[in-house]
N, C-alpha and C positions, 0 to 999 in steps of 0.2 A: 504494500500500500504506500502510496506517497506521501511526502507532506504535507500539510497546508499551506495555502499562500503567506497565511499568517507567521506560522513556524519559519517559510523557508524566510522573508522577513527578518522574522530573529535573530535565526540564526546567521543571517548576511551581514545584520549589524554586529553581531559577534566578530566575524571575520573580518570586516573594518578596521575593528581593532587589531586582531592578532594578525593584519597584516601589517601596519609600521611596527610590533612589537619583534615578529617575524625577520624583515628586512632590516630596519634598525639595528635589533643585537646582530645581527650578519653580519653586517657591516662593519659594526663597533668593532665587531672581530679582526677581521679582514683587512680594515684600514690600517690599522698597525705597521699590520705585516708588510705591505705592497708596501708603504710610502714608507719607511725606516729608510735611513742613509745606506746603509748595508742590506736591503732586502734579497737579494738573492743568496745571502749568510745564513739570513734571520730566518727565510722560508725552508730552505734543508733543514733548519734546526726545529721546524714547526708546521709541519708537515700535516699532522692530525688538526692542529689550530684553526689550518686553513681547508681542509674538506669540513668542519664542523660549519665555519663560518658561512660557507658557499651554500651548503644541504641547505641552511635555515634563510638565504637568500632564496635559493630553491622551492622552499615552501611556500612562500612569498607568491612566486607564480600561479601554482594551483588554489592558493586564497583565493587570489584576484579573479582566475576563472569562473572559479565557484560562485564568486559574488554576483556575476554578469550571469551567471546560470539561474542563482536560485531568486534571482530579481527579475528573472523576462517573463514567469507566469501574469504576474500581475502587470507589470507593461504593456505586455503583448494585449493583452484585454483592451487596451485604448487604442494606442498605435501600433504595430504588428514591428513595422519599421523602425521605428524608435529601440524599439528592445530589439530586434537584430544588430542596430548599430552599435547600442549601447554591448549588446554580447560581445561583437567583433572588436570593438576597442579593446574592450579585458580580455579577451582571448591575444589580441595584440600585443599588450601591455605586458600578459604574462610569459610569451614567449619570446619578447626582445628583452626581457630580464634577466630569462634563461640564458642566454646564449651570452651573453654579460658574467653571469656566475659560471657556466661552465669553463668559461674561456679561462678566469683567475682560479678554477680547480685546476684549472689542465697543470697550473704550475707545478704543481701538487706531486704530480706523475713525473716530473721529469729527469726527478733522480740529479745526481750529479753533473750532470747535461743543462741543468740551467740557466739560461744565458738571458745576458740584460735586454739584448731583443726579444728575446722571447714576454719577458716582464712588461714592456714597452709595450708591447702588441696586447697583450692579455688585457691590459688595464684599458688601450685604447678602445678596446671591440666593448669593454663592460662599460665604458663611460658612452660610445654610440649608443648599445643597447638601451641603455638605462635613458637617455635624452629619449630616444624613439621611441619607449615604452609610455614617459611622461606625456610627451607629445601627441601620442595616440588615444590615453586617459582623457587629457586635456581637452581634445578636441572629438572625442566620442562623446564625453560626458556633456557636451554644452546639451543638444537637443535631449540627451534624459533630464537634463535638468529643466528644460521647458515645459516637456511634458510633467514632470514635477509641478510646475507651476500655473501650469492650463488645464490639468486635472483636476486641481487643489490635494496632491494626494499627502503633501505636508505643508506645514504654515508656508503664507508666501514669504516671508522674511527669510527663512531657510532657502526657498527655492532658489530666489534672489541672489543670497549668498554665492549659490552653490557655481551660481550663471559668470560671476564678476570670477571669482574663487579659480576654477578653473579656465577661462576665459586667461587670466594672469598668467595661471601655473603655464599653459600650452606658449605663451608668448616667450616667458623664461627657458621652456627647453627649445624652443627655437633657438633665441639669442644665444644658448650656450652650445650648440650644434654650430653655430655663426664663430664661433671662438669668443662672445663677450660674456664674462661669467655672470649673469646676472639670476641665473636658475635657484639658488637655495631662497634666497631674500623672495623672489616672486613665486614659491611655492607655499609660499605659508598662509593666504587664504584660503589655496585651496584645499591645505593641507590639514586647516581646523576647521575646514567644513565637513572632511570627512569622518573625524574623529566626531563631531556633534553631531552628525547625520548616525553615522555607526549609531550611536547610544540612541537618537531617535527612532530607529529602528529597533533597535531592541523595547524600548518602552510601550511606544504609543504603534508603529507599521504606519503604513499607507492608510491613508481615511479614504477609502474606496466605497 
């Protein structure tokens, strides 16, 4: 038997969250490692550190799928389109993430054989990945968030947010695909919209 719309809801808002909890501590990990003055030292010596750090970047992925999954029942019901798109961007998101984390596992494997090109290359493909991913979030998410708002299916002041929020974030992983860093600073509305969206979902769901 399935879920309810309600349930999967919840449970989406759950996933919300343990996805920056997810990515985050991965990264916490990871960043160490890669950007040390000595990394190619550091990573022989820390080897396990770095597939922990990556799996749980990994995770990250199949959250964000999930969330685009378990939120099209109720979409789809309005606009059919909309929850297609909004799937396809997390389906997006989550595997230009991947190929980011697996690149800085590959270090991982490389045994004695690890060279600063190789470090070079691995960080560069995670830092494309990871702009592509935001990018595709950013600019998937604008129309679910309309339809957020032209549904009423949470307060408008939320929806609103959610439209400016990532509207931003998408402009930031551009700019930083451009080479100007401006991506951390301009993720951050859309970054606390989705941590208070997540909890919204867990409390109140959709008012369908």
């Amino acid at each position: 038997m399935g879920i309810s719309e309600r349930s999967g809801q919840r449970i989406a808002g759950i996933l919300f969250l343990c996805a920056f909890l997810a990515y985050g501590l991965g990264t916490s990990i990871v960043a160490p490692l890669i950007e040390a003055g000595n990394a190619t030292a550091v990573l022989l010596s820390a080897r396990g550190q770095l597939i922990a750090g990556c799996a749980l970047m990994l995770s990250n992925s199949v959250i964000v799928i999930a969330i685009g999954l378990l939120l099209r029942p109720a979409l789809a019901g309005a606009n059919s389109q909309t929850a297609s798109t909004y799937v396809t961007a997390r389906v997006i998101e989550g595997l230009a993430l991947a190929v980011g984390a697996f690149a800085l596992m590959s270090l991982a494997f490389s045994g004695d054989a690890l060279s600063l090109s190789h470090l070079t290359s691995a960080k560069r493909v995670n830092f494309i990945g990871y702009q592509a991913g935001m990018l595709a979030l950013g600019l998937g998410s604008l129309p679910f968030c309309l339809l957020l708002f032209r549904q009423r299916f949470v307060p408008v002041w939320l929806a609103v947010w959610g439209l400016i929020g990532y509207a931003i974030f998408a402009t930031g992983a551009l700019l930083e695909l451009f080479g100007l860093p401006y991506g951390i600073a301009l993720s951050v509305p859309g970054g606390l919209f989705e941590l208070v969206f997540g909890v919204w979902l867990m409390v109140k769901g959709f008012k369908l």
